[in-house]
SEMIVEX-105714 format. One record per residue: residue in one letter; x, y, z of N, C-alpha, C in turn. Coordinates in Angstrom, 2 decimals. Each point is the difference from the previous one (the first is absolute). Last residue first. Layout:
# residues N
+-----+---------+---------+---------+---------+---------+---------+---------+---------+---------+
| res |    n_px |    n_py |    n_pz |   ca_px |   ca_py |   ca_pz |    c_px |    c_py |    c_pz |
+-----+---------+---------+---------+---------+---------+---------+---------+---------+---------+
|   A |       X |       Y |       Z |       X |       Y |       Z |       X |       Y |       Z |
...
+-----+---------+---------+---------+---------+---------+---------+---------+---------+---------+
//
This chain:
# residues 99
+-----+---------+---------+---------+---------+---------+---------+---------+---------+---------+
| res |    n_px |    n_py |    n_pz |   ca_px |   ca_py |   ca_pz |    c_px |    c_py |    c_pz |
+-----+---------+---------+---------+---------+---------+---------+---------+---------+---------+
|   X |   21.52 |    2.71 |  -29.03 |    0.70 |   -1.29 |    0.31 |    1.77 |    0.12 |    0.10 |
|   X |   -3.78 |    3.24 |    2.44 |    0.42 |    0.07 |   -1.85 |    0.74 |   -1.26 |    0.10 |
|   X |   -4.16 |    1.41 |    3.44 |    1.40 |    0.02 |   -0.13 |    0.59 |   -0.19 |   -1.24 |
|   X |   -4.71 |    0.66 |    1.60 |    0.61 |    0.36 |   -0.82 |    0.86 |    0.05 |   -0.25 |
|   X |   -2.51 |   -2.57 |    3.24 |    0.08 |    1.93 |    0.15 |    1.21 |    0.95 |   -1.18 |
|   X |   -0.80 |   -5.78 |   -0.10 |   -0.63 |    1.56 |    0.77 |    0.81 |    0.76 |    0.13 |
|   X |    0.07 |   -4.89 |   -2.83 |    0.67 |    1.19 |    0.59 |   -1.36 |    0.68 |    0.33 |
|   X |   -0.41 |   -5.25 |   -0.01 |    0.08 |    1.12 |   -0.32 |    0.05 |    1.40 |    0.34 |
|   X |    2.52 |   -5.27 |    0.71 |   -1.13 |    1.67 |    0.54 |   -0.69 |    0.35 |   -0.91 |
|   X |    3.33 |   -4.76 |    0.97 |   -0.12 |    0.85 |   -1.13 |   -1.74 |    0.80 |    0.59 |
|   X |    4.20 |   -3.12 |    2.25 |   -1.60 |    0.43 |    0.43 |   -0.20 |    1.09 |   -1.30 |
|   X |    4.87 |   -2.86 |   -0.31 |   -0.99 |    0.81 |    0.86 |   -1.18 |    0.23 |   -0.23 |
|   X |    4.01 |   -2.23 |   -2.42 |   -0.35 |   -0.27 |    1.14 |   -1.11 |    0.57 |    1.47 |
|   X |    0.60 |    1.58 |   -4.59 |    1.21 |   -0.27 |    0.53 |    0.18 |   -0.28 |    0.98 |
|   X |   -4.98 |   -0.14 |   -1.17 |    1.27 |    0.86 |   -0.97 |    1.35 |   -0.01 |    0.77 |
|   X |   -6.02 |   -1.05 |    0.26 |    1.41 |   -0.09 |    0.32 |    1.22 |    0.24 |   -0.82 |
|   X |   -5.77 |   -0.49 |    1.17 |    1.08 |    0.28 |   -1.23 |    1.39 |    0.21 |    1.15 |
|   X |   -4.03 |   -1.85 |    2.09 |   -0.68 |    0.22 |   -1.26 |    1.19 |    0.78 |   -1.27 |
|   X |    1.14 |   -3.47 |    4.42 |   -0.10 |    0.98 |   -0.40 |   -1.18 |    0.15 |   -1.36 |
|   X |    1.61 |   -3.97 |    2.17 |   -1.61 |    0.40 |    0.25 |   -0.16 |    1.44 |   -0.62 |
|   X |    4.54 |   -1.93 |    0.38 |   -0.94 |   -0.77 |   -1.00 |   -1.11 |    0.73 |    0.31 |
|   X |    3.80 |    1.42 |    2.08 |   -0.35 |    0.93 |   -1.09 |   -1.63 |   -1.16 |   -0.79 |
|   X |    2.26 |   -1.47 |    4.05 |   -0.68 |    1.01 |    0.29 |   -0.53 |    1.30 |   -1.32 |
|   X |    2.77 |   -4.13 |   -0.41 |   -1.15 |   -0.67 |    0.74 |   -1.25 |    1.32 |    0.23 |
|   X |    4.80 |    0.76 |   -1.62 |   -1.44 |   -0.83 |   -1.03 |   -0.98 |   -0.43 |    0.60 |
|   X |    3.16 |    1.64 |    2.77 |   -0.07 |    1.30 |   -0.54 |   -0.98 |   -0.72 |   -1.52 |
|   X |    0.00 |   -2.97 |    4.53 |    0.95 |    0.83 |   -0.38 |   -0.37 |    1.20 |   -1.37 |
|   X |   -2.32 |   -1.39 |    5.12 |   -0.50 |   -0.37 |   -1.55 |    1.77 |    0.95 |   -0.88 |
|   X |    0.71 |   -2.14 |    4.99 |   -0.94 |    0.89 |   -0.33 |   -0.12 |   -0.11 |   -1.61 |
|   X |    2.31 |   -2.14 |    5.34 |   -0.36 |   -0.09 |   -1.64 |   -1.06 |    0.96 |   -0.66 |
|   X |    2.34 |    1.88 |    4.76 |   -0.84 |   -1.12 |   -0.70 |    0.24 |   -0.31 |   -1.34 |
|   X |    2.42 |    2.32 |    4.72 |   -0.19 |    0.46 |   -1.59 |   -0.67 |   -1.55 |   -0.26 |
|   X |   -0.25 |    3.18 |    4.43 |    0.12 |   -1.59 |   -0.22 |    0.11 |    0.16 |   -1.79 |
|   X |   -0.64 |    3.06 |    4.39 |    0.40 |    0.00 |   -1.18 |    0.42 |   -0.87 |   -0.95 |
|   X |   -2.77 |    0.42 |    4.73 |    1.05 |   -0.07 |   -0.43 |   -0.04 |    0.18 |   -1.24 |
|   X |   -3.87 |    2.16 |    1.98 |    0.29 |   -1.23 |    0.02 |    1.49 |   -0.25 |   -0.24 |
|   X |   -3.42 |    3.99 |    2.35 |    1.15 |   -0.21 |   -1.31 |    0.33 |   -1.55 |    0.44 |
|   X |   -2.25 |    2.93 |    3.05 |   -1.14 |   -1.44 |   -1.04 |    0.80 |   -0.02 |   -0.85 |
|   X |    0.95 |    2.94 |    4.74 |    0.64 |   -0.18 |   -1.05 |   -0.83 |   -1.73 |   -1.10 |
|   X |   -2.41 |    2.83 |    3.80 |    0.85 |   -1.33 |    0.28 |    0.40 |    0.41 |   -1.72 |
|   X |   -2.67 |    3.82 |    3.45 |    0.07 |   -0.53 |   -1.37 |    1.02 |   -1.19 |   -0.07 |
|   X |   -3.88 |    2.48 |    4.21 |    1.46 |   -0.15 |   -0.75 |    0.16 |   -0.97 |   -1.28 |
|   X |   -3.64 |    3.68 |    1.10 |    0.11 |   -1.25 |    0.27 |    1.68 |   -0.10 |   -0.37 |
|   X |   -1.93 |    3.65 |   -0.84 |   -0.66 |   -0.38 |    1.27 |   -0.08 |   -0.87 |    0.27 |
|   X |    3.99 |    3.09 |   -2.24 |   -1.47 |   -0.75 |   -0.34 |   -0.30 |   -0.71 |    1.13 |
|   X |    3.79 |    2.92 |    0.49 |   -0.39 |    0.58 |   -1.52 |   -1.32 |   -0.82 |   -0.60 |
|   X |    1.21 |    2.04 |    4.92 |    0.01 |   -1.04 |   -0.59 |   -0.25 |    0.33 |   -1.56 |
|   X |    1.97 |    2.20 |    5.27 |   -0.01 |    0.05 |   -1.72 |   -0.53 |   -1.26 |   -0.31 |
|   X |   -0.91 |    0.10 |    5.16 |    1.41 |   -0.44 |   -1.35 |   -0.29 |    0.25 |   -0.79 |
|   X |   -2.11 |    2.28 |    4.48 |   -0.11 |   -1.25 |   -0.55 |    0.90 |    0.42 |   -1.34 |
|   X |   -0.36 |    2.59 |    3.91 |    0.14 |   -1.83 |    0.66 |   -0.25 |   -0.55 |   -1.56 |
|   X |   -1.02 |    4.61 |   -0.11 |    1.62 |   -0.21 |    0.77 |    0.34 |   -1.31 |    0.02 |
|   X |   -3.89 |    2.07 |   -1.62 |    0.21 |   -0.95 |   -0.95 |    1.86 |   -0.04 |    0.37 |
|   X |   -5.64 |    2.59 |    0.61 |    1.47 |   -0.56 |    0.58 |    0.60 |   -0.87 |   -0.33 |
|   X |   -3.43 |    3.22 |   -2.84 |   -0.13 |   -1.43 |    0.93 |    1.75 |   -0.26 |    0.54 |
|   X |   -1.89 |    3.97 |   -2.97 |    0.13 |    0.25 |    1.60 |    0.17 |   -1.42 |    0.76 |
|   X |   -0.05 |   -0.08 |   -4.95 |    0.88 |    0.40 |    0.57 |    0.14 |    0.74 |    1.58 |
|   X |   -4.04 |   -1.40 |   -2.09 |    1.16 |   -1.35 |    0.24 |    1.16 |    0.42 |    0.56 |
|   X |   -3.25 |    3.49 |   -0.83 |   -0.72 |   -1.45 |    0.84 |    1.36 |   -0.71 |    0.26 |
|   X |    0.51 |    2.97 |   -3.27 |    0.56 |    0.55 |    1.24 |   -0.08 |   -1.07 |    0.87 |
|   X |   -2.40 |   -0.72 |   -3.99 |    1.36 |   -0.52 |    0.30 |    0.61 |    0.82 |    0.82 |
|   X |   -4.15 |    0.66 |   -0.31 |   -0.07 |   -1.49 |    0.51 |    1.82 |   -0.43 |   -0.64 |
|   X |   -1.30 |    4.42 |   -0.67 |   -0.09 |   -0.31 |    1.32 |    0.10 |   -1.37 |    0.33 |
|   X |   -0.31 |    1.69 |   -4.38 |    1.21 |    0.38 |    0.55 |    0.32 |   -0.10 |    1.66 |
|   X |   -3.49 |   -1.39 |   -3.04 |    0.51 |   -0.99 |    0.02 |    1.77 |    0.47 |    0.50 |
|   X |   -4.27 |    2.96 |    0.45 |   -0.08 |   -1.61 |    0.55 |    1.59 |   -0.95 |   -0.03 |
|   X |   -0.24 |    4.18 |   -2.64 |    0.07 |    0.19 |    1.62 |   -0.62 |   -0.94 |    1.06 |
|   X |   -0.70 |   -0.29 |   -4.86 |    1.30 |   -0.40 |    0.17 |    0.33 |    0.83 |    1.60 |
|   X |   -4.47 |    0.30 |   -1.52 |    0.61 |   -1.57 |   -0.05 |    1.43 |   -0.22 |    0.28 |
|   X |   -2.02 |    4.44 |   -0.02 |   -0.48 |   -0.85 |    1.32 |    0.62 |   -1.83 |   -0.17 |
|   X |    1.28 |    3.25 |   -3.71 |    0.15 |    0.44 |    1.42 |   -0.06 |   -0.78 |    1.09 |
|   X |   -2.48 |   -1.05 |   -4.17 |    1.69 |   -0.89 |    0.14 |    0.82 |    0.82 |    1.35 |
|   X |   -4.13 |    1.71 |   -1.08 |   -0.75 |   -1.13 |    0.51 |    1.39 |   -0.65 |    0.00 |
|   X |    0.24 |    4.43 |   -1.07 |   -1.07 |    0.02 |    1.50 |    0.31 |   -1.84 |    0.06 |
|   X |    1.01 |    0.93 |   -4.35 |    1.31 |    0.74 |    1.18 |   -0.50 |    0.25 |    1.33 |
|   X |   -3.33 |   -1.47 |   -3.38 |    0.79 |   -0.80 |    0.01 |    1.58 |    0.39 |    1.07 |
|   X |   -3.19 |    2.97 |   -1.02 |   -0.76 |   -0.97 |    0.32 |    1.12 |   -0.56 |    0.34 |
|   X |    0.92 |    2.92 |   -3.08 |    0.06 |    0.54 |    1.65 |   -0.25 |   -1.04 |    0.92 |
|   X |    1.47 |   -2.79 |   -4.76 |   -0.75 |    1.78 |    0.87 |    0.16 |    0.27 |    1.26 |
|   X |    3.95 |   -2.20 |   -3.42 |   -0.85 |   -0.35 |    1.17 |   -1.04 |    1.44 |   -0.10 |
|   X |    4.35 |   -2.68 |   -3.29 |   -1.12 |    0.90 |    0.17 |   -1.14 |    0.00 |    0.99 |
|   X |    5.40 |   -1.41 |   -0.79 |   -1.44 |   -0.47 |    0.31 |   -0.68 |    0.84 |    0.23 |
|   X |    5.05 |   -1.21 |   -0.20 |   -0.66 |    0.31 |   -0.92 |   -1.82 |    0.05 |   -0.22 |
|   X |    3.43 |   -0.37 |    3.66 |   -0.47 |   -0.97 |   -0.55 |   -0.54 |    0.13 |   -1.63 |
|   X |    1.45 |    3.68 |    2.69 |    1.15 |   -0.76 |   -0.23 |   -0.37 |   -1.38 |   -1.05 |
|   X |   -3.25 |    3.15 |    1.76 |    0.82 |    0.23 |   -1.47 |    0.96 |   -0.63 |   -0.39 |
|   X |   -2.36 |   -1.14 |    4.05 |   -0.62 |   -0.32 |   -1.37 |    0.39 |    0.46 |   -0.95 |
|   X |    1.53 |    0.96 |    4.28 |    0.43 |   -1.47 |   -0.41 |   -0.37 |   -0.51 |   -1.39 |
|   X |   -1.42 |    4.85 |    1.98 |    1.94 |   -0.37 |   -0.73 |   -0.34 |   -1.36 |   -0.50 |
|   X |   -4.04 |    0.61 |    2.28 |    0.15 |    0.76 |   -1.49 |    1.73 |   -0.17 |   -0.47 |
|   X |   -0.90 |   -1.07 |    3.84 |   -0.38 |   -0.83 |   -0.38 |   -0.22 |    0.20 |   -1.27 |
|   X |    1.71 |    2.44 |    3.02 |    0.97 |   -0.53 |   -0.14 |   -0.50 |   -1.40 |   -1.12 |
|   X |   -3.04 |    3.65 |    0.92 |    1.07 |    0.93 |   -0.83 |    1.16 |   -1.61 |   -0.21 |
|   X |   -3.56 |   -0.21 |    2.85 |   -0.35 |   -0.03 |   -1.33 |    0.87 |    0.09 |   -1.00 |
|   X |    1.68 |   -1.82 |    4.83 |   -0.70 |    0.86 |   -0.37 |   -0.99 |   -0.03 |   -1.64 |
|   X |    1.82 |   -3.03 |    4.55 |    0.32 |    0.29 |   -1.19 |   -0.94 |    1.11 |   -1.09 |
|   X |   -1.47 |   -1.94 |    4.49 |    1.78 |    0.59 |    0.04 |    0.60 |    0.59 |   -1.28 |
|   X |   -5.69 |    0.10 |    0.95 |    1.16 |   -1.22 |   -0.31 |    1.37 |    0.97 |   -0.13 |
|   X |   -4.70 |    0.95 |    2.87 |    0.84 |    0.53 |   -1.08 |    1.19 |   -0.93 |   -0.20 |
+-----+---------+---------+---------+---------+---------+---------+---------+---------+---------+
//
């Protein structure tokens, strides 16, 4: 008999919004009283000796310096454009905004 009942499994599904048969509340029962044990599982593992970790490997800061470069100036970067307009990237409007 799974820990979790019909009834608690029937709640979860109204919550969820979800239509289930009888069938189906026998068979997510037994499934989710699997997956409520194999995380007890873990949480019974001893874990006095060992360090919070937030990932399983350690991580090295890959940020490069901040170096300012030459870059395309404001004609250089409008030329390829397909329309443009006061110096800028010309759109077309969405979502109906009013001009």
């Amino acid at each position: 008999m799974p820990s979790i009942s019909r009834d608690e499994v029937a709640h979860l599904a109204r919550l969820a919004r979800l239509a289930v048969t009888d069938d189906e509340l026998d068979l997510f029962a037994g499934q989710l009283d699997v997956i409520l044990q194999s995380v007890a599982t873990v949480g019974d593992i001893a874990t006095a000796d060992i360090p919070p970790t937030s990932h399983a490997v350690p991580l090295t800061n890959v940020f490069r310096e901040d170096v300012v470069r030459p870059s395309l100036g404001q004609q250089q970067a409008l030329a390829g454009a397909p329309a443009a307009e006061d110096g800028r990237f010309r759109v077309p409007r969405i979502l109906g905004e009013e001009a």
